[in-house]
C-alpha positions as CSV (number, residue, x, y, z in Angstrom):
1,X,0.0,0.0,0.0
2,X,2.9,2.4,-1.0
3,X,1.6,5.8,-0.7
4,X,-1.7,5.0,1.0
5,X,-2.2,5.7,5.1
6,X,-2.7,3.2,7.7
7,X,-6.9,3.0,8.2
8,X,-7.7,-0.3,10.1
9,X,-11.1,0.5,9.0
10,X,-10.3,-0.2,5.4
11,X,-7.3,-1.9,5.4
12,X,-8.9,-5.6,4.4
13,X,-10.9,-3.8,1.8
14,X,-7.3,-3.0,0.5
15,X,-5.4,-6.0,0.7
16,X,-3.6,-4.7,4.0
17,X,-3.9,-7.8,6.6
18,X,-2.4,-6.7,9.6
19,X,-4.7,-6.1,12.4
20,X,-5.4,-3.4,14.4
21,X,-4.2,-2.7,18.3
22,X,-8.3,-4.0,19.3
23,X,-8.4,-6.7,17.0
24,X,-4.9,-8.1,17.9
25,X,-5.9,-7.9,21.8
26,X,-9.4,-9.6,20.9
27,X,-7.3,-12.7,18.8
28,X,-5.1,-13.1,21.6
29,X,-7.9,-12.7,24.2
30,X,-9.8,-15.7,23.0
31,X,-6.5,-17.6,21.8
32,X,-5.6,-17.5,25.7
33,X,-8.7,-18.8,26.8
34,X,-9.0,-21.9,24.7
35,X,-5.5,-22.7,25.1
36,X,-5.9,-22.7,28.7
37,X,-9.9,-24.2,28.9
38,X,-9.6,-26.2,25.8
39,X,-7.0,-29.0,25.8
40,X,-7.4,-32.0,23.7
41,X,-8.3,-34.2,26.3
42,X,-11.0,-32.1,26.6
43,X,-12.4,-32.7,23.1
44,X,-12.0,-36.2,23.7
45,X,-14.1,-36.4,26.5
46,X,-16.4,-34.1,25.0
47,X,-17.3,-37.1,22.1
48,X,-19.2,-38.2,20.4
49,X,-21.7,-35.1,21.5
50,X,-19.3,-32.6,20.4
51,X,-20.3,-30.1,23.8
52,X,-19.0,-29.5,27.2
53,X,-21.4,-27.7,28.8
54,X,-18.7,-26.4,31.6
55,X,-16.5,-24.8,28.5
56,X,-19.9,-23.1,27.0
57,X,-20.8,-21.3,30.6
58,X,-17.3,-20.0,30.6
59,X,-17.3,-18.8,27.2
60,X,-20.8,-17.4,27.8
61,X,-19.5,-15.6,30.6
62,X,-16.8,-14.1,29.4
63,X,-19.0,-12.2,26.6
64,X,-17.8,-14.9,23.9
65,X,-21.4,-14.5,22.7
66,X,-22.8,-11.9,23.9
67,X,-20.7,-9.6,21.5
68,X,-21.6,-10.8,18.6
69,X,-24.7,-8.6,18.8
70,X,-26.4,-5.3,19.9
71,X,-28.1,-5.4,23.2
72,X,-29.1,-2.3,25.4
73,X,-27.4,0.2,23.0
74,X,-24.1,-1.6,23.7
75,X,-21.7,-1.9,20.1
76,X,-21.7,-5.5,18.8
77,X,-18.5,-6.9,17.5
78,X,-17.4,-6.6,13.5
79,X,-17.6,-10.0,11.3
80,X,-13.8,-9.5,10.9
81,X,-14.2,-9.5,15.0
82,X,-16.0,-12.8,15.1
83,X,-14.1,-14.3,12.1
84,X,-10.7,-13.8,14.4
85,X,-12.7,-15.7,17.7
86,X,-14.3,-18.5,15.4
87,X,-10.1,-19.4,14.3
88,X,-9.1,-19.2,17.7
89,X,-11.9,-21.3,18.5
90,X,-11.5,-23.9,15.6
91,X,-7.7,-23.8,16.6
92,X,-8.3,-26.0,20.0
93,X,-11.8,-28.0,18.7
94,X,-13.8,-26.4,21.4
95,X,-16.7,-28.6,21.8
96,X,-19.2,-25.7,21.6
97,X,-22.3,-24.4,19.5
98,X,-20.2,-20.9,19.5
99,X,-21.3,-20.7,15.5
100,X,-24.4,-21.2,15.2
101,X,-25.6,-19.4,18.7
102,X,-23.9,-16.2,17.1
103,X,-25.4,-16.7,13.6
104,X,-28.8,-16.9,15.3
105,X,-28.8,-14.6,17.9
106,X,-27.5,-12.0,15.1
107,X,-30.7,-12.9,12.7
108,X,-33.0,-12.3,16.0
109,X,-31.5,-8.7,16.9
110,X,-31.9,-7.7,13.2
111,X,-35.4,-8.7,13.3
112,X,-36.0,-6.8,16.9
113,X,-36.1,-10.0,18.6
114,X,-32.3,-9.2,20.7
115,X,-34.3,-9.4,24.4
116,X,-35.2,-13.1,23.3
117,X,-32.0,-13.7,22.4
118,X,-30.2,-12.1,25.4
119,X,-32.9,-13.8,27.6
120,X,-31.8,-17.5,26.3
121,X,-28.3,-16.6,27.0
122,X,-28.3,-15.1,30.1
123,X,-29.8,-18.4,31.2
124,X,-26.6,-20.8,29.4
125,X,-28.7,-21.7,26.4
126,X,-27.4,-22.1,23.1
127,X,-28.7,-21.4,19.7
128,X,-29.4,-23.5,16.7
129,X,-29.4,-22.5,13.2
130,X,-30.9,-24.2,10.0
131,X,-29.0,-23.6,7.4
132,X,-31.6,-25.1,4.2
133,X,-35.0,-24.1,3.2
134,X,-37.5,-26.8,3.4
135,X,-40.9,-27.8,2.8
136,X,-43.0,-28.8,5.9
137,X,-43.4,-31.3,7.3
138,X,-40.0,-32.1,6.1
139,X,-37.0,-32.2,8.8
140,X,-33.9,-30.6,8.1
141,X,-30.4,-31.5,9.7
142,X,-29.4,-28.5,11.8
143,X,-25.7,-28.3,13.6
144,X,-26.2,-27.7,17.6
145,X,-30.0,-28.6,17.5
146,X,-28.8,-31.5,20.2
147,X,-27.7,-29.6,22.4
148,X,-29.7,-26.0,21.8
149,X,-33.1,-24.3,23.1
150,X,-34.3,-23.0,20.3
151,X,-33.6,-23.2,16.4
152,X,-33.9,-20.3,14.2
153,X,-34.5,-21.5,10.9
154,X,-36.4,-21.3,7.3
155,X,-39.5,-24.0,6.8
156,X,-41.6,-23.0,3.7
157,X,-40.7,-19.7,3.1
158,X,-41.3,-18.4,6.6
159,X,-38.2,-17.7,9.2
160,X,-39.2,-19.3,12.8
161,X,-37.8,-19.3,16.0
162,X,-38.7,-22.8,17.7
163,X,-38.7,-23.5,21.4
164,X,-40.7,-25.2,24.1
165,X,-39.2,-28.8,23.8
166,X,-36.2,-31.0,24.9
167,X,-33.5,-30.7,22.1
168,X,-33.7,-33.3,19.3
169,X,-31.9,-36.6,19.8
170,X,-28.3,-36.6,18.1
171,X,-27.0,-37.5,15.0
172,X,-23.8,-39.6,15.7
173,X,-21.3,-37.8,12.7
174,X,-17.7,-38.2,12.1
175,X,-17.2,-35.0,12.9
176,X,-18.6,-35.3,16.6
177,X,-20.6,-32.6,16.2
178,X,-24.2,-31.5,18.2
179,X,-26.0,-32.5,14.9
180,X,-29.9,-33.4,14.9
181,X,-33.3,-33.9,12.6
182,X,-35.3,-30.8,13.0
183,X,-39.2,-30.2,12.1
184,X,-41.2,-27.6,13.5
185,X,-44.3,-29.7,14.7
186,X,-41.8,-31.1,17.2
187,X,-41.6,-28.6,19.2
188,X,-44.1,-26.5,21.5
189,X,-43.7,-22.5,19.9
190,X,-43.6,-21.6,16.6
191,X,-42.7,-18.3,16.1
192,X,-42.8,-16.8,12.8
193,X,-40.0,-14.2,12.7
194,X,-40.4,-13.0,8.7
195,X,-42.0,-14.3,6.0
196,X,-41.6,-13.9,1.8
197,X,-38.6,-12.4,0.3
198,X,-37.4,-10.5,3.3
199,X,-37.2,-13.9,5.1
200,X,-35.2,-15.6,2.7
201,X,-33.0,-12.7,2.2
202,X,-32.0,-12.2,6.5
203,X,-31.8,-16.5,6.1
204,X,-29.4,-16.6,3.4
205,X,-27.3,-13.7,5.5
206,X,-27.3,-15.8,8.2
207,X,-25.9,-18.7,6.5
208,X,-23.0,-16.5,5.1
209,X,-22.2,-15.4,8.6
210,X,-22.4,-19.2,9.1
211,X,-19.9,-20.1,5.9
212,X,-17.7,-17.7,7.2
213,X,-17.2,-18.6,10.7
214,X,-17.2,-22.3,9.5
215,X,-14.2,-21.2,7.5
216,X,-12.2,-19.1,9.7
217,X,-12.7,-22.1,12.4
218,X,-11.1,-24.7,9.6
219,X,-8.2,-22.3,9.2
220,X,-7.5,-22.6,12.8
221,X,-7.8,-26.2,12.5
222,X,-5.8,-26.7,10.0
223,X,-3.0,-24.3,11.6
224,X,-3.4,-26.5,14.3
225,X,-2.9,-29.7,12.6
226,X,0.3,-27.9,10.5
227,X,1.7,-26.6,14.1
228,X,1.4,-30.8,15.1
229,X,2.7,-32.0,11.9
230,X,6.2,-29.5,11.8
231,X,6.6,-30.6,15.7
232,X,6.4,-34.1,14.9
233,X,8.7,-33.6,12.0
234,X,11.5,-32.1,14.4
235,X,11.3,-34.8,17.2
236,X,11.1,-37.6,15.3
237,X,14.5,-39.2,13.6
238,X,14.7,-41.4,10.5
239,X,18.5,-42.6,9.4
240,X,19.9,-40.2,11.7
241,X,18.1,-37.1,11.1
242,X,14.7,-35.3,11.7
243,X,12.5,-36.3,9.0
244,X,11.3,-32.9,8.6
245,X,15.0,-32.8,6.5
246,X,13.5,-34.8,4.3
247,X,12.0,-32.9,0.9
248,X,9.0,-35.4,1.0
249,X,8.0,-33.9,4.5
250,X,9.2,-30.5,4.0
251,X,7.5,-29.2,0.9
252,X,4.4,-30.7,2.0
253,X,4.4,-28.6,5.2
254,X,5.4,-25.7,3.5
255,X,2.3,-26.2,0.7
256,X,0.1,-26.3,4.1
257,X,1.6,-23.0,5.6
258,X,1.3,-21.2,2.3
259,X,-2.8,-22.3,1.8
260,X,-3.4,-21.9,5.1
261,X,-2.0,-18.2,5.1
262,X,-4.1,-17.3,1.9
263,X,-7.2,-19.0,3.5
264,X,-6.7,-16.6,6.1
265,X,-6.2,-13.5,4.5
266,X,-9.3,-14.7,2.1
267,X,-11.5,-15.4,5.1
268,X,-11.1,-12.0,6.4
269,X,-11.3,-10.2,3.3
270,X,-14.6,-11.6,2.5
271,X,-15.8,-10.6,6.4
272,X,-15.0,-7.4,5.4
273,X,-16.7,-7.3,2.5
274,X,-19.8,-9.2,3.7
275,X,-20.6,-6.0,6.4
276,X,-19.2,-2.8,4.2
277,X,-19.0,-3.5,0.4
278,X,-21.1,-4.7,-2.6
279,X,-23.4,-7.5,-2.1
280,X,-22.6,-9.5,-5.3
281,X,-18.5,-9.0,-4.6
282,X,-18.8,-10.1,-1.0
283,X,-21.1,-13.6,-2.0
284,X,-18.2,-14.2,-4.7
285,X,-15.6,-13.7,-1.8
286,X,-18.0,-15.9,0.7
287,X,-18.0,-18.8,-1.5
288,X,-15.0,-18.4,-2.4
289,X,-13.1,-18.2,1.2
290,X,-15.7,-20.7,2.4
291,X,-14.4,-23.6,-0.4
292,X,-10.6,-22.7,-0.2
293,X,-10.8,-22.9,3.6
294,X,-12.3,-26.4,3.2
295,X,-9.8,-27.5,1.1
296,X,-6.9,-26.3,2.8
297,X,-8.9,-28.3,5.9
298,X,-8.6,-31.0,4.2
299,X,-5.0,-30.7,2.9
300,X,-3.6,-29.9,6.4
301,X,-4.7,-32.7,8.0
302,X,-3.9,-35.1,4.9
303,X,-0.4,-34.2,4.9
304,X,-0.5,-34.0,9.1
305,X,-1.6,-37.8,9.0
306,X,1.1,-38.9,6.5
307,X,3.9,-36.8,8.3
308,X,3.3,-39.0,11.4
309,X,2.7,-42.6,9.1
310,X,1.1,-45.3,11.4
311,X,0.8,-42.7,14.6
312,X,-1.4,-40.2,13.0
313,X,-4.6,-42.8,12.6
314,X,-4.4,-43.8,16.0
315,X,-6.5,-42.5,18.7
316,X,-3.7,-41.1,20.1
317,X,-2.6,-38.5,17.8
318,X,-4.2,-35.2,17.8
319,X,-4.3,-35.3,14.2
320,X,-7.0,-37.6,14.1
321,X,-9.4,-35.6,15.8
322,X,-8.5,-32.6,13.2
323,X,-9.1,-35.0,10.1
324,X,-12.1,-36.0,11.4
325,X,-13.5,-32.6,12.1
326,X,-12.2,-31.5,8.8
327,X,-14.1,-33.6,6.8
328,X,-17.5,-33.3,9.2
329,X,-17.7,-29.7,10.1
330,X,-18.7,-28.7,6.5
331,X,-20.8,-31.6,5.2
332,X,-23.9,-30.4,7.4
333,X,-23.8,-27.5,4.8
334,X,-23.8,-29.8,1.8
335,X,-21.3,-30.3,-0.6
336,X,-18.4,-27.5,-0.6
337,X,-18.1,-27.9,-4.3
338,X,-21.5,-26.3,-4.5
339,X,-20.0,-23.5,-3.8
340,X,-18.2,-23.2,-7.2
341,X,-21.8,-23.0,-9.1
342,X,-22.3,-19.4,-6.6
343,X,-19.1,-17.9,-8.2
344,X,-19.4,-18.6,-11.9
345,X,-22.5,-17.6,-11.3
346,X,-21.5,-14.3,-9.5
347,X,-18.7,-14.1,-12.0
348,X,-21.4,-14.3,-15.0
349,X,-23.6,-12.2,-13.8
350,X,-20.8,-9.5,-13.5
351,X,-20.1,-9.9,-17.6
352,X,-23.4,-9.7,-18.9
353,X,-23.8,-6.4,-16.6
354,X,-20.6,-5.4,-18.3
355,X,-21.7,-5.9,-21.7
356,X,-19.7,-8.5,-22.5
357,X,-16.4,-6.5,-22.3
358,X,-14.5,-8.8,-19.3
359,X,-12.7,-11.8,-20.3
């Protein structure tokens, strides 16, 4: 940015990536917390639920998810804010709905509906948050509905809040995740929050909230999974020398820090983009950040499993829990490569409004 100031407001929009004094502190707030409430063993013991319910008081009462919105006047955090917590988060696995009680309690302040919201949370509950529209009576697979109070979701058009009823039964998933089957005649209050086109339009906002903290949490996870791969590398010795000497181990740890660094930098510019800029850029950039975060997910902990041979598909080894994750996280969403019909599409759209004259 030769010859352009320093504005942390607008430095993403520019291609600048370095944070600002708040944001740093915020990254490091919540990187400190997991590391020290979050250890491995905890995930473990957290499966195959995917929740510790001591973890989500603690995160709740620190304001993990209380800032993600406005209440009383008070400022709510940025979606470059919350994409910098969901990597911290995804970094250490933490066995909590933090995603999609943020998406949803976001969609019920825009919609005037933040005291219902607050209310849930100052009692410990979580939020669920369907991320398809479908026709009733129909179910539909929403992440945290195991483990959740109420689902926010979109059944035939119309955006409801749904309440009143133990949460569904779980889905056992390879990604041990709070996963359950959803229909609104299971529980006791239906409450229609929109209907029509407005509806659809504050449900698919939601669920771009939800793609992006889905892929700022696989970044993390895949840093993760790099920063146990390299260590592994160093300690262990093959024919007298760390195999991370070896090309074969190298390169493919240095393809992982490169993707996971431009996941990163994607993730955040598309956060930016989704609250300040052009609607049509920022769904390209979604999609986009969304898929390569996925993939580079799914790279990192390939290459972390072969790094450590034998040890890395064993119980174990860390790296199995950030494989599985890596593949299971997403799939509640549908097929990633979906994503790539969104940005020719975007990309399409863009030409024909440009006469034809881009390439």
């Amino acid at each position: 940015m030769t010859g352009v100031s320093y504005d942390p407001g607008h430095q993403l929009r520019w291609n600048d990536y370095r944070l600002d004094d708040d944001q740093q502190a915020l990254s490091d707030a919540f990187g400190d917390f997991f590391r020290k409430e979050c250890p491995t063993d905890l995930v473990r013991l957290s499966e195959p639920l995917g929740f510790d319910r001591n973890l989500w008081e603690r995160l709740v009462a620190v304001g993990g998810v209380s800032m993600a919105f406005t209440l009383d006047e008070e400022p709510s955090a940025t979606l470059v804010d919350l994409v910098l917590v969901a990597e911290q988060a995804g970094r250490r696995l933490a066995p909590v709905p933090w995603i999609e009680t943020v998406v949803a309690a976001r969609l019920l302040a825009r919609l005037g509906a933040a005291a219902a919201a607050g209310s849930a949370l100052a009692h410990g509950a979580p939020l669920a948050f369907g991320l398809r529209d479908v026709v009733s009576p129909a179910t539909q697979l929403v992440p945290s509905a195991a483990v959740a109070s109420a689902v926010v979701g979109l059944w035939e058009g119309s955006l409801v809040a749904l309440s009143g009823s133990p949460p569904a039964p779980h889905v056992p998933n390879v990604g041990c995740s709070p996963l359950a089957w959803v229909a609104p005649d299971h529980y006791a209050v239906v409450e229609v929050l929109a209907e029509g086109d407005g509806a659809r339009a504050e449900h698919q906002r939601g669920v771009q909230e939800w793609k992006l903290l889905m892929a700022a949490s696989l970044v993390g996870l895949a840093e993760a999974a790099l920063d146990d791969g390299v260590e592994y590398a160093k300690q262990r010795v093959a024919f007298d020398e760390p195999i991370g000497a070896f090309q074969a181990i190298s390169h493919s740890l240095a393809d992982v820090a490169i993707a996971v660094e431009g996941a990163r930098r994607l993730v955040r510019k598309a956060s930016w983009y989704a609250e300040h800029d052009d609607p049509d850029e920022a769904l390209r950039l979604v999609s986009m950040a969304y898929l390569y975060a996925v993939r580079t997910a799914a790279l990192a902990t390939r290459v972390g499993v072969h790094v450590q041979g034998g040890f890395g598909l064993t119980l174990e080894s860390d790296q199995q829990l950030y494989f599985r994750r890596s593949r299971g996280w997403p799939l509640v969403n549908g097929d990633p490569r979906a994503e790539l019909t969104v940005i020719s599409g975007t990309i399409e759209r863009d030409h024909v409004v440009a006469g034809g004259s881009r390439p």
